[in-house]
ZAMARGU-4260 file (C-alpha; in steps of 0.2 Angstrom, whole numbers, plus 5000, padded with zeros to 4 digits):
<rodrens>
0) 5010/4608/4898 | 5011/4618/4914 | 5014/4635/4905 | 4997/4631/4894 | 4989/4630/4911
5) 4998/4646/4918 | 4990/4655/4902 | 4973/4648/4904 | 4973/4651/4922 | 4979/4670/4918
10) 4967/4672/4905 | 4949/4666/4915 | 4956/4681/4929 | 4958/4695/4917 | 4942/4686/4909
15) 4933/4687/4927 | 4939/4705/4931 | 4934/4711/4914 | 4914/4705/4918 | 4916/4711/4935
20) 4920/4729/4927 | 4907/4727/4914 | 4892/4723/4927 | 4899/4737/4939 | 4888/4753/4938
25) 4901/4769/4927 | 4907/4781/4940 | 4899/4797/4942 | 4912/4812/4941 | 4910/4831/4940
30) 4920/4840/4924 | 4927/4855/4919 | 4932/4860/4903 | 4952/4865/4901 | 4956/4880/4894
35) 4968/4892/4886 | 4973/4909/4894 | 4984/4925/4895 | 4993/4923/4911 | 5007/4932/4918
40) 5022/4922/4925 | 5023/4928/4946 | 5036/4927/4959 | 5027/4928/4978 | 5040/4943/4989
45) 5038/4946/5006 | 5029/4962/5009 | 5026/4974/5024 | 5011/4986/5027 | 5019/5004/5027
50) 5007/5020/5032 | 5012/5035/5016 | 5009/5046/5031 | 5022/5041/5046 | 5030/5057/5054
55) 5041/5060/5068 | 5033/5076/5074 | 5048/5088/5080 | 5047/5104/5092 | 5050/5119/5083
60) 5054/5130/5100 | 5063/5128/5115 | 5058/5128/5131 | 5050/5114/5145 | 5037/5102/5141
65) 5021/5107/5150 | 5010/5094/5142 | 5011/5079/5128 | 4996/5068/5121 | 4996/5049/5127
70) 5000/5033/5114 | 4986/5028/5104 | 4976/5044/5106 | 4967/5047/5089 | 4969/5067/5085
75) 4964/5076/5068 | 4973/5089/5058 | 4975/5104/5068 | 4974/5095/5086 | 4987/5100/5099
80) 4997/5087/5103 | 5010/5094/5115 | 5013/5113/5123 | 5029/5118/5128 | 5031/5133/5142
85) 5032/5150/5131 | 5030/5163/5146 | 5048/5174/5142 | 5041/5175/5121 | 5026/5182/5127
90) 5038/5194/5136 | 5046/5198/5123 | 5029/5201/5111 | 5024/5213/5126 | 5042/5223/5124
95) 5038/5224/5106 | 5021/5231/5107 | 5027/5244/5120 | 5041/5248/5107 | 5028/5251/5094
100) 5018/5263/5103 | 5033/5274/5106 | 5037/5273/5086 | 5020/5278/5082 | 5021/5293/5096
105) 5034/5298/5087 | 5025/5296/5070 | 5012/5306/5077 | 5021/5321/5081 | 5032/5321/5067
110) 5015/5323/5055 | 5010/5338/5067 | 5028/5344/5066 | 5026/5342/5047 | 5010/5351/5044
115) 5018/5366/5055 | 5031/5368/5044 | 5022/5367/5028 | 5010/5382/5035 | 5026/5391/5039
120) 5035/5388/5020 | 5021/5395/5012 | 5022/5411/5020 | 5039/5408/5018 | 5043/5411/5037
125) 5053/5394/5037 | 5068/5386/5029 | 5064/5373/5016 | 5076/5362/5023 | 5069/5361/5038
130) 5054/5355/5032 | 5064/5342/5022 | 5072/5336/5035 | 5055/5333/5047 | 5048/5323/5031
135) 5064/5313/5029 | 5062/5309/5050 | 5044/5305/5047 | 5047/5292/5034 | 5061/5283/5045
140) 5047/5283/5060 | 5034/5275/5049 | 5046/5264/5043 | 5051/5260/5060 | 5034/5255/5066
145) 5029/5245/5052 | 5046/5233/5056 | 5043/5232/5074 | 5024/5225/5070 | 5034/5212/5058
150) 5043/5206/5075 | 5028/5206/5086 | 5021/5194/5072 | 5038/5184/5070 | 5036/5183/5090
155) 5018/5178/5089 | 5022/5165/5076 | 5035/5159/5088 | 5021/5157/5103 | 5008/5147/5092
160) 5024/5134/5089 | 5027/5132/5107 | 5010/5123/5104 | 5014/5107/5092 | 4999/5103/5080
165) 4995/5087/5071 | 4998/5088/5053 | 4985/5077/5048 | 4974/5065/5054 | 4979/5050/5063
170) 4985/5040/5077 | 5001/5045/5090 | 5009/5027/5089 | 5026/5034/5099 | 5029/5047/5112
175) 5049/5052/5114 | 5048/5066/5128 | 5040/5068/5145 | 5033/5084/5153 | 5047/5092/5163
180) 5058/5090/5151 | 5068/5105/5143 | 5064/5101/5125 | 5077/5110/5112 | 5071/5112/5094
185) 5069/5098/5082 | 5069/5087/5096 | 5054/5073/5090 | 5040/5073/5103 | 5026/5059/5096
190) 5026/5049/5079 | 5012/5051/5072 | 5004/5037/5060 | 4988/5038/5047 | 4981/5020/5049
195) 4970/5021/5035 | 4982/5027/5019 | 4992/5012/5018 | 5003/5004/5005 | 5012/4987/5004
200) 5029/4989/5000 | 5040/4975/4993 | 5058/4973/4991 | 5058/4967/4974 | 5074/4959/4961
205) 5078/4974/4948 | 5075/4960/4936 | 5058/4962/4935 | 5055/4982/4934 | 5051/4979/4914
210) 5036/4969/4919 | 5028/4979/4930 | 5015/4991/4927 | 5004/5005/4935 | 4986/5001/4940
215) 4990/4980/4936 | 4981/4970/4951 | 4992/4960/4961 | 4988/4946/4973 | 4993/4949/4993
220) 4990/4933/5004 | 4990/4936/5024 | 4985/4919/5034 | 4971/4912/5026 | 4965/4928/5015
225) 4971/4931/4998 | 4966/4950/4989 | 4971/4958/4975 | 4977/4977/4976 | 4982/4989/4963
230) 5003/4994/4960 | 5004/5012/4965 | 5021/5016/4960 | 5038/5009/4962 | 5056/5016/4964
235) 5065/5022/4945 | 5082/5015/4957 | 5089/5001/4964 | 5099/4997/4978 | 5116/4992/4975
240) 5120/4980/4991 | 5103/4970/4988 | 5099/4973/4968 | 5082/4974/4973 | 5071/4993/4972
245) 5056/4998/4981 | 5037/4992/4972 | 5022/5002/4981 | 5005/4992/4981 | 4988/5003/4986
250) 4981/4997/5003 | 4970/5009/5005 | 4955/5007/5020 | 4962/4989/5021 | 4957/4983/5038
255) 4979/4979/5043 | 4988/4985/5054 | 5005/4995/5048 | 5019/4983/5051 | 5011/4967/5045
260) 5021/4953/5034 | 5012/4949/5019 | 5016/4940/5004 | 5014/4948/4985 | 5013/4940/4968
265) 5022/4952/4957 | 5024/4948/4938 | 5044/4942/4931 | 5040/4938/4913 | 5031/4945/4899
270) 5012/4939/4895 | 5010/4920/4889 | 4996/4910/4884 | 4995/4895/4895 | 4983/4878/4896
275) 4974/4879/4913 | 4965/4867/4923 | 4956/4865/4940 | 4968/4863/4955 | 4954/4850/4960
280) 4958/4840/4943 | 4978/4836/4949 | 4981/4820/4956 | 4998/4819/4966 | 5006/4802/4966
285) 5022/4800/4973 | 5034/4810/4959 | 5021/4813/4949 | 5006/4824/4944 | 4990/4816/4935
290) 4977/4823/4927 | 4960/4813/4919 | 4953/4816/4906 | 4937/4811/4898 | 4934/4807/4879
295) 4918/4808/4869 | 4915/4790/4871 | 4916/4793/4891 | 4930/4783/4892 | 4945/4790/4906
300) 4962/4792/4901 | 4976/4796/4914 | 4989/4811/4907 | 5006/4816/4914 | 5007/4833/4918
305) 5020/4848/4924 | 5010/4859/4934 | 5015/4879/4933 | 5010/4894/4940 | 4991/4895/4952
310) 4982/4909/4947 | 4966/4908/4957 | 4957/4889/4959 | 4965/4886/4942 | 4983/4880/4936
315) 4996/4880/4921 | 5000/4865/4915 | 5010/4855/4899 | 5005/4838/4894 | 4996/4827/4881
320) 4979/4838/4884 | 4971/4852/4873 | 4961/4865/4877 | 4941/4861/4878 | 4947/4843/4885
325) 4933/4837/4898 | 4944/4834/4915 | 4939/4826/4929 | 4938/4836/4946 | 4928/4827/4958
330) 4924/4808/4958 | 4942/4803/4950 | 4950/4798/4963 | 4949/4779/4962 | 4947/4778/4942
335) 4955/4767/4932 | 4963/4773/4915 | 4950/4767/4902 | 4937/4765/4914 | 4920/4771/4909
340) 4912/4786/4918 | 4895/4796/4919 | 4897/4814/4919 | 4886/4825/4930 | 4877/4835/4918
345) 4875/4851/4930 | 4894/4851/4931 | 4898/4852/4910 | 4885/4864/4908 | 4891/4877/4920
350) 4909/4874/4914 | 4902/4876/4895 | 4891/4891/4898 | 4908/4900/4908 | 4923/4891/4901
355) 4933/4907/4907 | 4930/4906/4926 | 4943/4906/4937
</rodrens>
């Protein structure tokens, strides 16, 4: 008798709560259509913002430092950046030049001296070897001048390096001497950085190498901003201690600094077909990840899933769910399974007309 009266009782409730259901207005829930696609399987690396132009820039002369450029002066290709004191090789270019006008004295009068003698053999009134011999001096006097000019333009190009250039464009991020100093050469004076021909490099598992390729687009994520930039190139060797080798992303004009930490989304398996969803259609409950869909009598069903790899707002995922299946993405979030719904028909006509978006 009393368990006749537990199941009667049990019955009006679920009884009760099924007219409650029925006379409550169906939900109204935004959809997106699940869909198949070609991903790539990613591992996120740290990264770092390298500049491709980043030079120590060295004295090529010694002597003191007369003058250097200041830290975080922006100079051009060609700019002076530095002089150092080149008095005693411009003494030595003035001992040159005065050598050279005594060689070409001596040239001078050697031709005179020649002429004379040619006059002279015709009328046979001088020895032939003599005249020989003046030709012979002539050619060493010529010869002379011409390789004391090539000092005096050895000494000249020796002056112009006592002034230090800027090899290209860019920005003095470091200065390593101080006027006064007696500066000896291929002592570094500045490093000197291009701001604007940046790369990302990433320290990246040899594992991978077979994956990557030239040109693919790889997402970089910095704070709260994520990008996609082009691999440049990578190393053809690896490093024995670590096992990693070097992968060279395009940062070009990219408003970083050189130096910053980044994070990189390079690719460690081969291209795979995947199901994707949303992000906004995952429900996280406790230990496990739901996802609901809806069938074509508008009617929800709740579906256990894995969840895989993010590739923009969308996800991989694996469950009981096909591709074209209508998942919930807003409005789910207190639904029932079985439950009855209204579908907003803005949101399935955008996700039917671009079913690829992501």
């Amino acid at each position: 008798m009393r368990k006749s009266l537990l199941f009667f009782t049990a019955s009006i409730i679920l009884t009760t709560n099924l007219v409650v259901a029925a006379e409550q207005p169906a939900s109204l829930v935004s959809v997106e259509l699940a869909k198949e696609q070609q991903i790539k399987p990613s591992i996120w690396l740290p990264g770092n913002v390298v500049s491709r132009m980043n030079s120590p820039i060295s004295a090529e002369q010694t002597g003191q430092l007369l003058w250097i450029v200041d830290i975080g002066t922006q100079v051009t290709k060609g700019q002076i950046i530095a002089r150092i004191d080149n008095r005693d090789i411009k003494l030595v270019k003035a001992q040159q030049q005065a050598q050279i006008n005594q060689y070409k004295a001596n040239v001078e009068y050697l031709t005179k001296q020649k002429q004379r003698l040619m006059k002279l053999n015709a009328t046979n009134n001088t020895a032939l070897s003599e005249l020989e011999r003046t030709e012979k001096d002539l050619l060493v006097a010529q010869s002379e001048v011409i390789a004391m000019q090539m000092q005096v333009k050895q000494t000249q190009l020796a002056i112009d390096k006592t002034e230090i250039k800027a090899p290209f464009n860019g920005y003095i991020s470091a200065r390593f001497a101080h006027v006064g100093e007696l500066i000896a050469i291929g002592r570094p004076m500045v490093q000197l950085v291009n701001p604007n021909d940046l790369d990302i490099l990433v320290a990246a598992p040899i594992a991978i190498a077979p994956f990557l390729q030239a040109g693919a687009k790889m997402q970089v994520k910095w704070q709260d901003n994520i990008i996609e930039l082009p691999i440049r190139t990578w190393s053809r060797a690896g490093e024995q201690s670590s096992r990693t080798f070097n992968v060279h992303l395009d940062a070009q004009d990219i408003a970083l600094l050189s130096g910053t930490a980044v994070s990189v989304s390079l690719p460690k398996e081969q291209t795979e077909v995947a199901l994707m969803v949303p992000r906004d259609a995952l429900l996280l409950r406790q230990d496990n990840t739901f996802i609901l869909s809806v069938d074509d009598n508008l009617m929800v069903k709740k579906v256990k899933v894995k969840v895989g790899q993010g590739v923009g707002n969308w996800v991989t995922i694996t469950g009981e769910l096909h591709s074209g299946a209508q998942v919930i993405v807003r409005g789910g979030e207190r639904l029932q399974d079985g439950q009855t719904v209204r579908i907003n028909d803005t949101s399935i006509a955008l996700a039917r007309v671009n079913p690829n978006q992501s």
